[in-house]
C-alpha angles and dihedrals in degrees: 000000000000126000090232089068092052088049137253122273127295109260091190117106137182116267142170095209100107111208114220139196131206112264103257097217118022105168097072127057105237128171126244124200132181132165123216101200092174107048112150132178131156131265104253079211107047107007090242126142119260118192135208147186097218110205110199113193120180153158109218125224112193095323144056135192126259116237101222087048095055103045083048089050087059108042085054086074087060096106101023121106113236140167113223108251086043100063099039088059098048091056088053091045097046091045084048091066096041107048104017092212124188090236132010128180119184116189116177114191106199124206118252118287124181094341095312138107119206134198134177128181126189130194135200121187118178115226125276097007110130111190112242118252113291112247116204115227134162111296123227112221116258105270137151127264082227126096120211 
């Protein structure tokens, strides 16, 4: 079997630059939400792998963030080791500086380890930035982008 018909390989590499776009529509306050479900960093401790379903919630300013960037931001912690809150913190922190939102909120659910959930969640509000009033509507239930 030739190697052309399993694929070249991968020119994608980890990387910290995150890529940005400008906000398409800045004069109104919407809400993104994405979802990381394989985040992995190491344990600073033992060297082991943690996982992580990453859950990045923001209102955007002028800028957004670009997606491939972002997949490629993540998977640069991959062999990084990394305490919990720490890393959490420092996403929040490095899409801060990139995008400059008027609200960021940054959960990261990480897998069991010894017994123990954790979960950390981080928040960035520019000054000055007050949500809008929140308007109920009908809810949809809970359910996963992905179709299966």
């Amino acid at each position: 079997m030739s190697d052309h018909l399993l694929g070249g390989k991968p020119t994608a590499q980890p990387t910290k630059i995150l890529e940005t776009f400008e906000n398409p529509n800045p004069n109104r306050d919407f809400h993104i939400h994405m979802e990381i479900p394989e985040f992995t960093c190491l344990c600073p401790k033992t060297g082991q792998p943690d996982f992580a379903v990453i859950y990045l919630d923001y209102i955007p300013n002028q800028l957004c963030v670009e997606l491939k960037s972002l997949k490629l931001y993540t998977w640069s912690f991959r062999d990084e080791g990394c305490f919990h809150e720490a890393v959490t913190n420092r996403i929040l922190d490095d899409l801060v500086i990139a995008i400059d939102p008027k609200f960021m909120r940054v959960t990261a659910k990480f897998f069991v380890r010894g017994g123990i959930f954790t979960n950390v969640i981080a928040e960035h509000r520019a000054a000055g930035w007050q949500p809008q009033p929140y308007v109920e509507l009908t809810q949809f239930s809970a359910q996963s982008n992905i179709r299966g």
